[in-house]
C-alpha positions as MATLAB code, in Angstrom:
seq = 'XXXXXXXXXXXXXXXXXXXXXXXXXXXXXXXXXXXXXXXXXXXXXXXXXXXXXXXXXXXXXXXXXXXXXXXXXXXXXXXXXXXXXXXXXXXXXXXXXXXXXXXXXXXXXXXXXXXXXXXXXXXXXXXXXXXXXXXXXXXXXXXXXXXXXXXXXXXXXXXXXXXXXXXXXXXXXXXXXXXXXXXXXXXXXXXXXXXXXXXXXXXXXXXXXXXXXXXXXXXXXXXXXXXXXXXXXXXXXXXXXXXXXXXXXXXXXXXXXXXXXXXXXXXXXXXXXXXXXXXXXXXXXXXXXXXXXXXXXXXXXXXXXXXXXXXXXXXXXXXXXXXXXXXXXXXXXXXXXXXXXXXXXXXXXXXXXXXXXXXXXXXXXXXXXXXXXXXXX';
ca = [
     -17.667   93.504   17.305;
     -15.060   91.837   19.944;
     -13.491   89.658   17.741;
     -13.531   91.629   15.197;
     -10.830   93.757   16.514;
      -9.260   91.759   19.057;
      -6.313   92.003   16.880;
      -3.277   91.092   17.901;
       0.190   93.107   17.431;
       1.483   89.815   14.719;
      -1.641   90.097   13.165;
      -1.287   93.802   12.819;
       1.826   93.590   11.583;
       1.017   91.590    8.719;
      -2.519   93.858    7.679;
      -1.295   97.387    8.104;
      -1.420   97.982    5.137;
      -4.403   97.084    4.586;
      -5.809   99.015    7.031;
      -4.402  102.149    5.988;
      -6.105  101.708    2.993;
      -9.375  101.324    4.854;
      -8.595  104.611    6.622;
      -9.621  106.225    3.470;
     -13.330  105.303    3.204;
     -13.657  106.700    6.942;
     -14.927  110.611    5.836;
     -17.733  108.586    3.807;
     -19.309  107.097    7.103;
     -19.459  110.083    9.500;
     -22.760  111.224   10.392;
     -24.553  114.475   10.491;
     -22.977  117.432   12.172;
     -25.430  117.451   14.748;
     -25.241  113.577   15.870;
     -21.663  113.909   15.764;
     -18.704  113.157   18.688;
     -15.781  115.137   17.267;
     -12.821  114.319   18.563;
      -9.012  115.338   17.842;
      -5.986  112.939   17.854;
      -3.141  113.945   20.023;
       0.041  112.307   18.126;
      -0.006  109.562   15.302;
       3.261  108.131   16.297;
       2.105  104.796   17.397;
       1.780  101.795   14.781;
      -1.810  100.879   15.564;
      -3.039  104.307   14.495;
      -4.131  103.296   11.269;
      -5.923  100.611   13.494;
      -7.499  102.740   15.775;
      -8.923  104.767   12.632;
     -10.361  101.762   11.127;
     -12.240  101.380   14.227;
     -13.553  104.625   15.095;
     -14.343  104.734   10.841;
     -16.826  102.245   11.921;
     -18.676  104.470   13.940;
     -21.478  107.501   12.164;
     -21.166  109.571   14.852;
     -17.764  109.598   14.841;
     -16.007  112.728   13.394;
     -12.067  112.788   13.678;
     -11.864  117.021   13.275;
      -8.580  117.452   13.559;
      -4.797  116.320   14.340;
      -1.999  117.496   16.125;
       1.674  115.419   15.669;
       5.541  116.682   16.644;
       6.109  116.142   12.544;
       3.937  117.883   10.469;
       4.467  115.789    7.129;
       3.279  112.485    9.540;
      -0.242  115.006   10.709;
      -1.157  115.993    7.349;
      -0.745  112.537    6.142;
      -3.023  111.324    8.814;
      -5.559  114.141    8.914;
      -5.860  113.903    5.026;
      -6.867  110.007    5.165;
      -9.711  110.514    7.670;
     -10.895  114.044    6.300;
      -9.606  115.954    9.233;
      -7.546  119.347    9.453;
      -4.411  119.694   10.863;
      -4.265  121.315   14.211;
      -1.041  123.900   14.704;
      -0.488  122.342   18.184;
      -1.304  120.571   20.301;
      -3.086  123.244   22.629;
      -5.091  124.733   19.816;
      -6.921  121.258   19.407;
      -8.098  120.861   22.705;
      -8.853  124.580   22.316;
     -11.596  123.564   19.630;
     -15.254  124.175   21.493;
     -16.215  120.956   19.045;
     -13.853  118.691   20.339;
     -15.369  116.222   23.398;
     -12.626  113.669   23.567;
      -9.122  113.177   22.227;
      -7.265  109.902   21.304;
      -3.476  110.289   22.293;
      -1.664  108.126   20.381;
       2.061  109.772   20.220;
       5.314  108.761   21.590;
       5.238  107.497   25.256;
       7.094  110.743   27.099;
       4.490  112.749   25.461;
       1.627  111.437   26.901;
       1.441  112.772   30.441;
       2.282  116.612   28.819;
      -0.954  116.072   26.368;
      -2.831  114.053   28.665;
      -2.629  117.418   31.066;
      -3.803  119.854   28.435;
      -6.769  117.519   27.322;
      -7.932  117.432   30.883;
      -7.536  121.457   31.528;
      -9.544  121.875   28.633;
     -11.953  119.122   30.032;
     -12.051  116.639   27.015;
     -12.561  112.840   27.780;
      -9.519  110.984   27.219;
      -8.701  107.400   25.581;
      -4.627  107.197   25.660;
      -3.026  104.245   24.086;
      -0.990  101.953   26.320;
       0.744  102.034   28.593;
      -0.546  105.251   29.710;
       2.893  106.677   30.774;
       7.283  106.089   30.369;
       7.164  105.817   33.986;
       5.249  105.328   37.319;
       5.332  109.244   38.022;
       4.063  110.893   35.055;
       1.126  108.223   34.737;
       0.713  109.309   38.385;
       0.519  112.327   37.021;
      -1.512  111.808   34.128;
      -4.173  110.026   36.516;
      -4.631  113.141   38.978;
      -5.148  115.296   36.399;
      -7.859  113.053   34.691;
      -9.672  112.578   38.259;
      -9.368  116.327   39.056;
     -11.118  117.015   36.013;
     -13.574  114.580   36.264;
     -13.515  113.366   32.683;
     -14.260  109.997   30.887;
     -10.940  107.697   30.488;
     -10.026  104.673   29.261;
      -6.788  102.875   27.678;
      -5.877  100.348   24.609;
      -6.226   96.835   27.166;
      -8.034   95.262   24.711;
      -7.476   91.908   26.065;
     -10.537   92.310   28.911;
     -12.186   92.454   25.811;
     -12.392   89.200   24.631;
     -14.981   86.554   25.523;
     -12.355   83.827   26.831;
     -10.852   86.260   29.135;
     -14.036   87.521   30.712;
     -15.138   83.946   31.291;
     -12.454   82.964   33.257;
     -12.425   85.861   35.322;
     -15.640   85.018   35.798;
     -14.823   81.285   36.726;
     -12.266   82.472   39.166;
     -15.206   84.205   41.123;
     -17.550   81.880   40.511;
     -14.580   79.531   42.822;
     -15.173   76.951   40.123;
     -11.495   76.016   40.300;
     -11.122   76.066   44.034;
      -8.333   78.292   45.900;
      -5.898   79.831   43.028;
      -2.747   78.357   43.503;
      -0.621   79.915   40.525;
      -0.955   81.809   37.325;
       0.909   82.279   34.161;
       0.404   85.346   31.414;
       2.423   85.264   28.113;
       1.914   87.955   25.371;
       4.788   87.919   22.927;
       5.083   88.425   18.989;
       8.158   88.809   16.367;
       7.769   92.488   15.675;
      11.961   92.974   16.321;
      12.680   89.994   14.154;
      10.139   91.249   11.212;
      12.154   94.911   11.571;
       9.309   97.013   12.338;
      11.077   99.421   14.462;
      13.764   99.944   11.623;
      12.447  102.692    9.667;
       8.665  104.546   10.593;
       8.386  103.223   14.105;
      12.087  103.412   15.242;
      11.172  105.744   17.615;
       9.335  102.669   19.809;
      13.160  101.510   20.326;
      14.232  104.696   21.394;
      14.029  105.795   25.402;
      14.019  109.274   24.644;
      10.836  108.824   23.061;
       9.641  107.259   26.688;
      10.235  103.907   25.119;
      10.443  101.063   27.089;
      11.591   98.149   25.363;
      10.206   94.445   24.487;
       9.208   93.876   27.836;
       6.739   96.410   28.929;
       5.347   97.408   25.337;
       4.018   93.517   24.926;
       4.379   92.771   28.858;
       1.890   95.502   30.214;
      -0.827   93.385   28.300;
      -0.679   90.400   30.202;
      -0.167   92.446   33.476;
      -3.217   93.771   33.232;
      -4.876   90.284   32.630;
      -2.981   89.285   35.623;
      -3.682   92.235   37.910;
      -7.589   92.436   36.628;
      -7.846   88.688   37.813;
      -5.910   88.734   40.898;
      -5.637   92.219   42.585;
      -3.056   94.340   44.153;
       0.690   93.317   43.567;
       2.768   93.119   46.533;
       6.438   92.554   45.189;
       8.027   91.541   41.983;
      10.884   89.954   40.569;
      12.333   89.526   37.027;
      14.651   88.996   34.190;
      14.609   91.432   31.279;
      17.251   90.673   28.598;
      18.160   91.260   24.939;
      19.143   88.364   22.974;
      19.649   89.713   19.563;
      21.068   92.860   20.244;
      19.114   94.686   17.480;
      18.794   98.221   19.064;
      21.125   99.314   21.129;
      20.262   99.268   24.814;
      16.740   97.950   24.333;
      15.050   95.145   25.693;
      13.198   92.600   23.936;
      12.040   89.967   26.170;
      11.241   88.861   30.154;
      10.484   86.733   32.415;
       8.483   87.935   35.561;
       7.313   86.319   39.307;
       4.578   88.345   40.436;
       3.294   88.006   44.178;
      -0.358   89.555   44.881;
      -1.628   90.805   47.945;
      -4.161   87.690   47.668;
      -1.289   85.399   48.148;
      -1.258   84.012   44.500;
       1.610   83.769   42.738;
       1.878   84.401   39.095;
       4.480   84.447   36.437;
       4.948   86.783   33.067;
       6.885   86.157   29.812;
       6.601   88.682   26.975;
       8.536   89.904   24.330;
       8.895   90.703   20.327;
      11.017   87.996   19.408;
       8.754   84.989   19.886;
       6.845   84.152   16.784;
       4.038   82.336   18.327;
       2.208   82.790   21.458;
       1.210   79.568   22.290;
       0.112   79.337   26.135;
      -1.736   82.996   26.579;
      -2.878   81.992   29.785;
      -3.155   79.444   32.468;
      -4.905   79.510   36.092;
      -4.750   76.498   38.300;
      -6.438   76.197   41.466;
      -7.292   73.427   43.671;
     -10.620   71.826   41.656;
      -9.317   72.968   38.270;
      -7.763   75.362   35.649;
      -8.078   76.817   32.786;
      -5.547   77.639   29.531;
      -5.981   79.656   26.776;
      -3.832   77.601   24.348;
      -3.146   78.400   20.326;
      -6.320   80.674   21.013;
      -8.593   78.006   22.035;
     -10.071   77.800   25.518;
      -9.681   74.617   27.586;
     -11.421   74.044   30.904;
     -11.146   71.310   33.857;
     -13.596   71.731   36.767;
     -15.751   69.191   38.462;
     -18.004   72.593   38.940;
     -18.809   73.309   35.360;
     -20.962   70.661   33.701;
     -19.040   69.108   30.342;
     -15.783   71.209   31.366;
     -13.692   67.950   31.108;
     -10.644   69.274   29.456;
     -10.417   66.777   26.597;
     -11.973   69.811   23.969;
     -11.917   73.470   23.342;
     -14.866   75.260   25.291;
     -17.223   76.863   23.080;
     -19.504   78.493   25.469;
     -18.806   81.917   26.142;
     -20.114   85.116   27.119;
     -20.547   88.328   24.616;
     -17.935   90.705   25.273;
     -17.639   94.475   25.205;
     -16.586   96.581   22.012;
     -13.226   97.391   21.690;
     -11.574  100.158   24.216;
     -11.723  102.964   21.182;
     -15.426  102.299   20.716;
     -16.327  102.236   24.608;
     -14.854  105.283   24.908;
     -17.046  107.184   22.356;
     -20.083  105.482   23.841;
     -19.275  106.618   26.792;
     -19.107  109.875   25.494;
     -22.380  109.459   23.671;
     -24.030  108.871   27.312;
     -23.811  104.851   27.504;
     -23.415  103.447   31.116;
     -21.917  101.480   32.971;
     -19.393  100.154   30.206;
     -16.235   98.861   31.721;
     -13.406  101.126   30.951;
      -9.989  100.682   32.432;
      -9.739  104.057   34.731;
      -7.185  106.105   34.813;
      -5.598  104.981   38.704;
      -4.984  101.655   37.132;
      -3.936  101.708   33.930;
      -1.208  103.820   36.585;
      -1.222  101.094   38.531;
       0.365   98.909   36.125;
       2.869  101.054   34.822;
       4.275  101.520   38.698;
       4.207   97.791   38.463;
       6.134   97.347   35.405;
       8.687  100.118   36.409;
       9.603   97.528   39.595;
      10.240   94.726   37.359;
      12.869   96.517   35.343;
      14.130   97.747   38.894;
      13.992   93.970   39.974;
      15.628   93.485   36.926;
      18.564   95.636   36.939;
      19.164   94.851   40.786;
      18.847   91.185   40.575;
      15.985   91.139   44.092;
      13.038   91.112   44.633;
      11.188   94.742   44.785;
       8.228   95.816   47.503;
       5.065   97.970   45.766;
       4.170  100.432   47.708;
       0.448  100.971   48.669;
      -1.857  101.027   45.966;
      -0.689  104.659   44.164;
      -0.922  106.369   47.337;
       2.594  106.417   48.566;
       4.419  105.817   45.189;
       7.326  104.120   44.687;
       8.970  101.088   45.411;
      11.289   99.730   48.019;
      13.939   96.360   48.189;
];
């Protein structure tokens, strides 16, 4: 199930289409009424939605009942594919008694406002990354899902995937000695293919909570980094345009990242990079590991055969995707491991003091973990 839709945003790009089409054949596979988790979906906006459908469609008790979106014409486009009805707002679908759980997948500055009436209502919430435009409303957003005691999770799909688990396992394990430095990279070509252009030009656009090149691809491998390592202490960075295709958008950065550990780490991301080649590296005293051209390579006197020379083949299973832990969660399965809601916050207060590292050319402070806010020089 993991690799199956650890898909990447190039490889999206290139099979939307197909699966939009395999959005249709989702109504066919939903299961009785009475085995049933009915959920609503807050926004369509984002370009993985037809993604996210295909996913869910490959769950029976899975029912998608109905769909709220700012444009009507993009809801009943939507709700139509996956047999759903069209909700007249948003407050009326987390008003249906049916609904358990909503999937938010609108604009960015909308998700903190629907993120709020999902939790009044008490409905479990799955909100596609990064959970908010900035580090106060995904403050916010994280409150209000703690108050209300509800299931959460987000779109870091990355923790996923078998590679990644194992060397977070590794790291514990100390088979490569102290950590001396890490590096995260998760970039595609999404600006140079023109996918904002037309449907999704609203991901370019920061009154739509967008962020830019940077964080959209960026907040990916910060949450690799900051699930491996910790806390973040201070930051530093340089966020730049070099195409100049939208106006006063980003599309690519370099960040240093200093944990509270002592590690160091550094960040590139970006949509104008058509390959990815070094996804990750962690060297440590006895060792390191890279994920390189999707292949895992590992050099450690304390793993037997780990010699470096081949791509490691022995992994462990990894979890479903986010989407699908989150309805089995719902469904009553423990102990899965769902991003909560304080960090998937944490990392977007994170990001928010690289572009402030950014724009000020130093180095920025974080603040104690979510408690204080904020940053400071």
């Amino acid at each position: 199930m993991l690799d199956q839709f650890s898909i990447t945003r190039r490889r999206f790009v290139k099979t939307t289409c197909v699966a939009s089409g395999a959005v249709l054949a989702g109504p066919s596979a939903m299961a009785a009424e009475d085995k049933s988790i009915p959920l609503a979906l807050l926004g369509v906006a984002h370009m993985h939605t037809p993604m996210y459908l295909q996913i869910l469609g490959t769950r029976e008790d899975v029912k998608v009942k109905c769909v709220w979106d700012r444009d009507p014409a993009r809801a009943t486009k939507v709700a139509e594919a996956c047999g759903a009805r069209v909700a007249r707002s948003a407050a009326a679908a987390v008003a249906d008694a049916d609904v358990v759980g909503v999937v938010i997948l609108s604009e960015t500055s909308l998700h903190a406002e629907l993120a709020a009436l999902a939790a009044k209502a008490r409905k479990h919430v799955f909100i596609e990354k990064p959970i908010g435009a900035g580090g106060k409303d995904a403050a916010e957003i994280a409150a209000a899902v703690e108050k209300a005691g509800i299931l959460f999770t987000t779109g870091y799909h990355l923790r996923t995937i078998p590679k990644y688990i194992f060397v977070k396992q590794l790291i514990g394990s100390g088979a490569f000695g102290k950590i001396v430095r890490l590096e995260c990279s998760f970039s595609n070509d999404c600006l140079l293919q023109g996918v904002f252009d037309k449907e999704f030009k609203w991901t370019v656009d920061p009154k739509w909570g967008a962020l830019g090149g940077f964080a959209d691809t960026g907040t990916h491998a910060l949450d690799v980094l900051m699930w491996l390592m910790g806390d973040v202490e201070a930051v530093s960075a340089d966020i730049r345009t070099v195409t100049n295709r939208y106006a006063g958008c980003d599309e690519t950065g370099q960040a240093i990242i200093r944990f509270r550990n002592g590690v160091t780490a550094s960040l590139s991301a970006g949509w104008i990079e058509p390959e990815n080649p070094l996804a990750l590296l962690v060297a440590g005293t006895e060792g390191h590991a890279a994920i390189f051209n999707e292949r895992l390579y590992l050099r450690t006197k304390k793993v037997a055969g780990a010699d470096g020379a081949r791509p490691w083949g022995k992994l462990p299973p990894g979890p479903d995707h986010p989407v699908l832990q989150f309805v089995s969660a719902i469904g009553g399965s423990k102990d899965l491991p769902l991003v909560t809601a304080r960090e998937a916050a944490a990392r977007v207060k994170v990001m928010e003091a690289l572009y402030q590292a950014s724009r000020r050319r130093l180095w920025v402070t974080i603040a104690s973990e979510m408690a204080g806010g904020g940053v400071s020089d």
